[in-house]
C-alpha atoms as one frame of an Amber mdcrd trajectory, in Angstrom:
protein
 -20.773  24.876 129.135 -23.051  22.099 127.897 -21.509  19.690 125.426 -23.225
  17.188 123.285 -23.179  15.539 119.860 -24.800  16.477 116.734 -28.244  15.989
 116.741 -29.578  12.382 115.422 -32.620  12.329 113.828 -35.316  10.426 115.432
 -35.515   6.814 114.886 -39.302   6.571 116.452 -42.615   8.141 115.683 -42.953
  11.769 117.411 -43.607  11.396 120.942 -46.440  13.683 122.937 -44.049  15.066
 125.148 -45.212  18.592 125.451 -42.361  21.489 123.907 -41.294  24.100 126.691
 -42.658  27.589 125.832 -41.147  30.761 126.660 -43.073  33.389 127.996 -44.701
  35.844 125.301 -44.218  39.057 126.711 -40.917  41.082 125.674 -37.963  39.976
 124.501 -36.306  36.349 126.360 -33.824  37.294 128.004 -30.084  35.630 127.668
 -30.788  33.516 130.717 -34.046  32.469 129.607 -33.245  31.664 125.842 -30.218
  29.529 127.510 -33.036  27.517 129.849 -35.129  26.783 127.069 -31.964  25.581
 124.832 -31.387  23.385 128.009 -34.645  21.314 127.868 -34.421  21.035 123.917
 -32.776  17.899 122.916 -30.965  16.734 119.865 -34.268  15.295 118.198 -36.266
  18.353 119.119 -33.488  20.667 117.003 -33.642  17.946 114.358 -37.411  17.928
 114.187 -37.303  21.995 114.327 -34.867  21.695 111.519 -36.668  19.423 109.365
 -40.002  21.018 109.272 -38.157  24.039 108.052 -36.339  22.762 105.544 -36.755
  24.151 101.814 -37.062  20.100 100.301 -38.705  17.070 100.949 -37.540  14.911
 103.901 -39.070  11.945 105.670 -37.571   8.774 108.478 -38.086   5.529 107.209
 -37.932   2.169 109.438 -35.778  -0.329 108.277 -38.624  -2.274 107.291 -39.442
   0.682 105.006 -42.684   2.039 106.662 -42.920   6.169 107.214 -41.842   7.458
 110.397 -42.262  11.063 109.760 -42.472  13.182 106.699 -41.917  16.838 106.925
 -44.386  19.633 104.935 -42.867  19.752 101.580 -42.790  16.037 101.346 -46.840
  16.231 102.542 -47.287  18.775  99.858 -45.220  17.187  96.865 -47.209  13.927
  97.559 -50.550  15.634  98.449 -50.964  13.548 101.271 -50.751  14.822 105.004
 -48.520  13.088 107.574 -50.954  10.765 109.253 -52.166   9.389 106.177 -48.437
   8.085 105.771 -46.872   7.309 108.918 -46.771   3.736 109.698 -47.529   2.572
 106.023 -44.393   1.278 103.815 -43.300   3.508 101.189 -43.854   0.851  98.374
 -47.144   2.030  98.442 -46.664   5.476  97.746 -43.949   4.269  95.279 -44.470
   3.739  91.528 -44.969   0.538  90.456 -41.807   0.209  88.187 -39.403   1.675
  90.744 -41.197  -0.736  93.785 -38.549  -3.472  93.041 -35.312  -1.117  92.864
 -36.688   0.662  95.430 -36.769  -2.755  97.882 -33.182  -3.988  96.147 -31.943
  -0.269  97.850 -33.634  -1.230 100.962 -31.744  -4.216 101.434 -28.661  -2.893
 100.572 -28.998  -0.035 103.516 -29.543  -2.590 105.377 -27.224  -4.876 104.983
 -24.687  -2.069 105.534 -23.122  -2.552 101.624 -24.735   0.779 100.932 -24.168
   3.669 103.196 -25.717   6.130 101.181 -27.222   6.720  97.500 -28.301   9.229
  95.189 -31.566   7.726  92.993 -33.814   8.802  90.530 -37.505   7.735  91.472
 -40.955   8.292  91.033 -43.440   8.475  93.552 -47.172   8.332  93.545 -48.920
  11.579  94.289 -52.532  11.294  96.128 -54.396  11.921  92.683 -52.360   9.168
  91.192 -50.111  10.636  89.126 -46.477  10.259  89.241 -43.724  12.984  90.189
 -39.851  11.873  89.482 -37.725  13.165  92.445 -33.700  13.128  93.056 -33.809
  10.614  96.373 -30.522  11.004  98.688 -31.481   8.127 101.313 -28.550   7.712
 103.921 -28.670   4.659 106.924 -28.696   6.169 110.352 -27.135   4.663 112.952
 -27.178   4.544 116.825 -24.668   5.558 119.398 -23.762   2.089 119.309 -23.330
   1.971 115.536 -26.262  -0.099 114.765 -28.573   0.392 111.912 -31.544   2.578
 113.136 -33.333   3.984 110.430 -32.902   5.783 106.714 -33.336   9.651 106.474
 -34.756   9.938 102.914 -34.551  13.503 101.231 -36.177  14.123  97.783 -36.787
  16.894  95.582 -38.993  17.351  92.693 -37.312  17.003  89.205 -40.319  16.979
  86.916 -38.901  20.675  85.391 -35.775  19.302  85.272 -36.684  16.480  83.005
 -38.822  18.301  81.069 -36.137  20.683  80.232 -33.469  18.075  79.454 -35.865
  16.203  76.862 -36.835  19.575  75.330 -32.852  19.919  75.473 -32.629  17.110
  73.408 -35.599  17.676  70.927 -34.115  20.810  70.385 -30.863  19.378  69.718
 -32.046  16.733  67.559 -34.448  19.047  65.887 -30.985  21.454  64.706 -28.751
  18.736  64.032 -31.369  17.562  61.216 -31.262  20.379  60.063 -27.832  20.992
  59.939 -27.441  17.231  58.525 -30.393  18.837  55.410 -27.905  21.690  55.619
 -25.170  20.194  54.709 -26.372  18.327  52.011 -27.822  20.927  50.351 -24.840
  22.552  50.523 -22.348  19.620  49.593 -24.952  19.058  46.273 -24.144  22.708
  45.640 -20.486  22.607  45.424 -20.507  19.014  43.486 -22.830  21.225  41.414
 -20.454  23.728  41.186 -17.565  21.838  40.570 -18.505  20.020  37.933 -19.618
  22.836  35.689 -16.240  24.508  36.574 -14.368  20.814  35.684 -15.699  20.576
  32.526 -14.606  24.422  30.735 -11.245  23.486  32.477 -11.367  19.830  30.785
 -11.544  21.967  27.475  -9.007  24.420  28.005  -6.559  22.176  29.538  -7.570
  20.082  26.260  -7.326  22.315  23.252  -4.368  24.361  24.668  -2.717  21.136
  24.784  -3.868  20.616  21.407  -2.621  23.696  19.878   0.766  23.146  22.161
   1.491  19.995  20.024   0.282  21.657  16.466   1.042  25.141  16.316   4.305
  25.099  18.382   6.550  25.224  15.815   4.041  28.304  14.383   4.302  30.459
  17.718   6.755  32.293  18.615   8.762  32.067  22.260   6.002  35.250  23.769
   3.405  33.529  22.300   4.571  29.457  23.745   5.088  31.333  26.992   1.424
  32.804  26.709   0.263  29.408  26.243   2.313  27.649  29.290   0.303  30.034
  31.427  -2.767  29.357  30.133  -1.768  25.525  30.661  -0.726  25.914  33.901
  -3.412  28.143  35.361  -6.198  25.449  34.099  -3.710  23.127  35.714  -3.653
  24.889  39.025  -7.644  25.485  38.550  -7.969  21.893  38.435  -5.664  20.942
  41.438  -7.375  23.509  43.607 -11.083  22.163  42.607  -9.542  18.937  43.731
  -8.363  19.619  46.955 -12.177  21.578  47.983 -13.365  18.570  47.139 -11.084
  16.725  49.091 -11.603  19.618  52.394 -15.260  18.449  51.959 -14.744  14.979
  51.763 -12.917  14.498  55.393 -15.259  16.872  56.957 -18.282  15.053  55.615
 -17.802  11.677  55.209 -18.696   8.911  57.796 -15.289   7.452  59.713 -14.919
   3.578  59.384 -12.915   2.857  62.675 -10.562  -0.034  61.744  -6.888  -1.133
  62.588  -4.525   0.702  60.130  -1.364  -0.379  59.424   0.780   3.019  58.696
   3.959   2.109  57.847   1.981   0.224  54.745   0.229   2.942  53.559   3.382
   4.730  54.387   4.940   2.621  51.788   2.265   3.058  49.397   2.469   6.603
  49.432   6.196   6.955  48.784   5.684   4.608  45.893   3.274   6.849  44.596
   5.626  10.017  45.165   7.992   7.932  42.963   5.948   6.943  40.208   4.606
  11.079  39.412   8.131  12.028  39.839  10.196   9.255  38.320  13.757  11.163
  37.131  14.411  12.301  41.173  15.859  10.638  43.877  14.338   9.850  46.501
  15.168   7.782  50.047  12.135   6.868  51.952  12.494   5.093  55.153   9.870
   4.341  56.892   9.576   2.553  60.331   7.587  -0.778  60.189   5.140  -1.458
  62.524   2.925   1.715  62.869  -0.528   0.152  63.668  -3.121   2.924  64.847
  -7.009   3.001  65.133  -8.643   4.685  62.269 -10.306   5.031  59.041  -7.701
   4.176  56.519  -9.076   6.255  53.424  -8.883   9.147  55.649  -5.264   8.602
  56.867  -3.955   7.498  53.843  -5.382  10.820  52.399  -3.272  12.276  55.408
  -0.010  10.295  54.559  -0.860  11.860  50.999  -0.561  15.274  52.357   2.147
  14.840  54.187   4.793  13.206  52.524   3.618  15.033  49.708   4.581  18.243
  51.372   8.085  16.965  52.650   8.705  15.898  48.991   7.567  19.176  47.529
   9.406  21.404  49.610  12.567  19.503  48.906  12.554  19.630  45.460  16.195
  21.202  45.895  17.527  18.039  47.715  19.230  15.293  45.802  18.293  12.590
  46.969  15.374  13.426  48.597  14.814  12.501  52.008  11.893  11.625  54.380
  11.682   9.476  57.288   8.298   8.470  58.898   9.051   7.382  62.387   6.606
   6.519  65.524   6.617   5.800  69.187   3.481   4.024  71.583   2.716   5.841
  74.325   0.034   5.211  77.221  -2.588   4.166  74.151  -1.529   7.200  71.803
   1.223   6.496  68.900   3.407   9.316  67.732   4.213   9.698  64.390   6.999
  11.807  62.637   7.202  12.855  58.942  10.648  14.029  58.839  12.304  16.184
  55.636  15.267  17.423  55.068  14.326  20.334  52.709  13.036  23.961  52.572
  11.539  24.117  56.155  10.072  27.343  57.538  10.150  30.128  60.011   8.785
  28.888  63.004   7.288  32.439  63.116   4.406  31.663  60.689   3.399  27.927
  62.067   0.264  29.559  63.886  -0.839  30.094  59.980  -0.023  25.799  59.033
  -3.413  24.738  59.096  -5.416  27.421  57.668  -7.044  26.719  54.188  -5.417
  29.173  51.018  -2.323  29.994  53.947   0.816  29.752  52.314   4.648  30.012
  53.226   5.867  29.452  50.331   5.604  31.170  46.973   4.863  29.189  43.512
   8.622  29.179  42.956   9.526  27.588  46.018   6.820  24.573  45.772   4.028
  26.808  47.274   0.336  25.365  45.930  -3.291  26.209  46.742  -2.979  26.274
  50.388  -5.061  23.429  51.157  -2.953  20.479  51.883  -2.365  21.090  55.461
  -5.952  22.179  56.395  -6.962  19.097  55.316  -4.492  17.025  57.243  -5.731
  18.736  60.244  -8.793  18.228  59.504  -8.198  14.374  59.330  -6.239  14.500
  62.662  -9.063  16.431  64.617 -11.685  13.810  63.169  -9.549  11.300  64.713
  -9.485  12.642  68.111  -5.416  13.598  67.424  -3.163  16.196  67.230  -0.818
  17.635  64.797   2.311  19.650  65.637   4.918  20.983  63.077   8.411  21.846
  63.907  10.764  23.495  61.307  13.931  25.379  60.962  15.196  27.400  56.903
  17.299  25.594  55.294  16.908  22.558  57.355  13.979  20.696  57.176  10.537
  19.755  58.865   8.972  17.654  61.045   5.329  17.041  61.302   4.526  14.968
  64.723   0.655  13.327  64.352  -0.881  11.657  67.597  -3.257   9.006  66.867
  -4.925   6.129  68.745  -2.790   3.586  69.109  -4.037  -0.792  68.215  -4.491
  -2.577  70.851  -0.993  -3.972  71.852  -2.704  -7.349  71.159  -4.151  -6.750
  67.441  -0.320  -5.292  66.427   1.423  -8.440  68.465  -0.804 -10.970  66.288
  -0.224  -9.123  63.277   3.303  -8.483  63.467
């Protein structure tokens, strides 16, 4: 049995040694196919194999002059073999690739390359250019010195035709998603203020006749008049959560460090201030610096703590505790209650908009406060998680970006 390595490709010009040809007549025998393998040696397979390969492939010297090119790279070029061999490739090279072309060259060379993948253009016969994928890999000897490079190409022209139609196309739908949009958003602020401004009357004149004709109605008619009162009310805090949905889905994110705990703080004071006669301890941890647009989270904190304090209207004093922990560049942050909570059951319906858990008499509103902290958490590349148990509380886990451990040092 003959052993040998895997064939090499030729580092020198073809020579005129002549092939061996088997007989024509019949089928070669096993014997004869086996003599013929014999005298074929490991540049005569490689030759064999690159004239039949389906893409472009040439040798190159190391002083970067043709070798040999095989059929497809004649064709793709549009120049036949022995107009190329012996000439350097810069001249079949476009001019603005000629000097990363030469900086590659050197670096197969010098051995600090081994191999590399390249988008080029090359100069076809009638003088037009064709881009091509290059793989161009250093060949070396038995002895392990540099030989010569063994340059494969294919033609990418489609290719790069498609991806910048690609991108038309995609720039082409996201104007007019972006006109979309607009149109849309003018709608709804259309909309919404010619539904504010009957509600702005009702909410006005039933207030009105609340404080005149009280005394004048009786306890059917005052409670007729509540519900008229709270309805518009309810109208009202509805229209001002859609616009709040559209707001954090539309609006343009002004990346900044945010300092949580503060607007934390702020929040809670807030909480206070609507809701003065309860009790309320707030604890929040200091130091809960993050990466993001503060209207946005602040309009999260909003729904959030809003939510622990709603659903724990039947807790004196309320509680909530905002906690976080930095890990591997995310931070962690907890909004902890100690009210209502929920049946785990239902969480897969948390973040839908007009989902509810709760009824009116148990704190339930319009359905949008969570959708639109989710909203704000998906905008900032985070997650939100909820975990809850009846009876016992929340706790609403948001992962944000976390500072940079130096901007939080210098402003701690």
């Amino acid at each position: 049995m003959v052993r040998g390595s895997a064939p090499r490709p030729p580092c020198t010009a073809p020579s005129r040694r002549q092939p061996v040809h088997l007989p024509a007549r019949g089928a070669p025998s096993p014997q004869r196919m086996t003599e013929a393998a014999a005298h074929e040696t490991g540049e005569d397979r490689f030759r064999m194999a690159m004239q039949a390969s389906g893409i472009g492939m040439a040798i190159v010297d190391l002083q970067g002059r043709w070798l040999e090119v095989n059929p497809v790279f004649e064709r793709l070029l549009g120049y036949a073999a022995a107009d190329m061999v012996g000439r350097s490739t810069a001249e079949f090279t476009h001019p603005e690739d000629v000097e990363l072309s030469r900086g590659f060259l050197e670096g197969l060379n010098d051995g600090g390359i081994p191999a590399l993948d390249v988008r080029k253009r090359y100069l076809r016969r009638d003088g037009t250019a064709v881009w091509t994928h290059a793989n161009v890999a250093l060949v070396r000897g038995a002895d392990g010195a540099p030989r010569c490079l063994l340059v494969q190409i294919r033609d990418i022209g489609d290719q790069l035709a498609a991806e910048a139609q690609a991108r038309t196309d995609a720039d082409e739908f996201a104007h007019a998603l972006d006109a979309s949009n607009r149109h849309l958003q003018l709608f709804a602020d259309a909309v919404a203020h010619d539904l504010r401004a009957p509600l702005r009357s009702i909410e006005s004149f039933s207030g009105l006749l609340a404080d005149r004709a009280a005394e004048r109605l009786d306890e059917t008619d005052r409670d007729y008049l509540d519900r008229i009162r709270a309805a518009a009310g309810r109208m009202t805090a509805l229209l001002a959560a859609l616009n709040d949905l559209s707001h954090v889905t539309r609006t343009a994110m002004r990346q900044a460090r945010v300092d949580l705990s503060l607007l934390a703080d702020w929040v809670g004071a807030e909480l206070l201030d609507a809701d003065p006669h309860r009790r309320a301890d707030i604890r929040v941890q200091p130091g809960l610096f993050v990466e993001g647009d503060e209207r946005l989270l602040k309009l999260l904190l909003t729904q959030l703590m809003g939510n622990a304090w709603k659903f724990s209207r039947e807790r004196d004093p309320i509680r909530i505790e905002i906690s976080g922990e930095r890990d591997d560049g995310r931070l962690r942050v907890a909004i902890r209650d100690y009210g209502a909570g929920f049946d785990m059951r239902y969480a897969h319906k948390l973040f839908e908009p007009f989902q509810r858990l709760h009824g009116p008499d148990q704190g339930g509103g319009h359905g949008l406060g969570l959708a639109i902290a989710k909203r704000i958490v998906d905008r900032h590349r985070g997650q939100l998680r909820a975990q809850s148990e009846p009876d016992v509380g929340s706790t609403f886990t948001v992962e944000l970006p976390a500072a940079a451990a130096g901007e939080v040092a210098a402003h701690a």
